[in-house]
N, C-alpha and C positions, 0 to 999 in steps of 0.2 A: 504494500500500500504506500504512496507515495506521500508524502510530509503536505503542510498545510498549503506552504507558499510554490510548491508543487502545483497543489490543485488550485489556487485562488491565479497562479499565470494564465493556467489551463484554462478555467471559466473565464479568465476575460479576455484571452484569444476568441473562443468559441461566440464571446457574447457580439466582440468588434466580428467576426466572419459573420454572423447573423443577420447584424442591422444589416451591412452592404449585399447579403442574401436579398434580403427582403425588400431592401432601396431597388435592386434591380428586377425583383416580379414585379414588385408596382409599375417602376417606371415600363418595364414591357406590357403589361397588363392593360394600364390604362389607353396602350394606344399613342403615345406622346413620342415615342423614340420607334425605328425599328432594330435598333440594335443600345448594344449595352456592356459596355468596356469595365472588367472589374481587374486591376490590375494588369495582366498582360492576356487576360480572356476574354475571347470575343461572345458574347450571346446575345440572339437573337428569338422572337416569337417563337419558335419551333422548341426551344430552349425550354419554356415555361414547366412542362414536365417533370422533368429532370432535377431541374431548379427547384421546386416544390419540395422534391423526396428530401435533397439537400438541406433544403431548410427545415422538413421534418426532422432527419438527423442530425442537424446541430440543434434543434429544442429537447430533443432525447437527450445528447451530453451533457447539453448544460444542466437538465432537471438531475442525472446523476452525478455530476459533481458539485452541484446546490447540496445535495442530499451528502454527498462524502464529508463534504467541508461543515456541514450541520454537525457530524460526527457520528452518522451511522454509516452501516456499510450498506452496499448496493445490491437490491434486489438478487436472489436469486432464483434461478427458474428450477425447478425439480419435477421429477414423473413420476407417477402412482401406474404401477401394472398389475393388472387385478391376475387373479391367478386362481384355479378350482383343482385344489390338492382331490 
């Protein structure tokens, strides 16, 4: 598990990649640009997709490293197999 100032870099990388996630659906979204430069990436309308899932997973990191830095640990998934001895 990684230290505090570990995870508090970590969520606010995650938090700045976010905004400009979502600065660049809108500005595709609404129609106002046809393209949309984030750093050295080009996207365009066709993009929105993709870009979507993106921004799903960076709101996924961040709720698990909100949650780490709270001071619990993260979710885990487990399986129940039923079984007839």
């Amino acid at each position: 598990m990684a230290d505090m100032t570990d995870v508090k870099t970590r969520l606010d990388f995650w938090r700045t990649a976010l905004a400009k996630l979502r600065e660049a659906y809108v500005a595709l979204a609404s129609g106002g640009v046809k393209s949309y430069t984030i750093n050295d990436r080009q996207l365009t309308r066709f993009d929105l997709g993709a870009l979507k899932k993106e921004i799903e997973e960076a709101e996924q990191r961040i709720d698990a490293l909100t949650v780490q830095l709270n001071g619990r640990r993260p979710r885990r998934a487990f399986g129940v197999i039923p079984r007839d001895w």
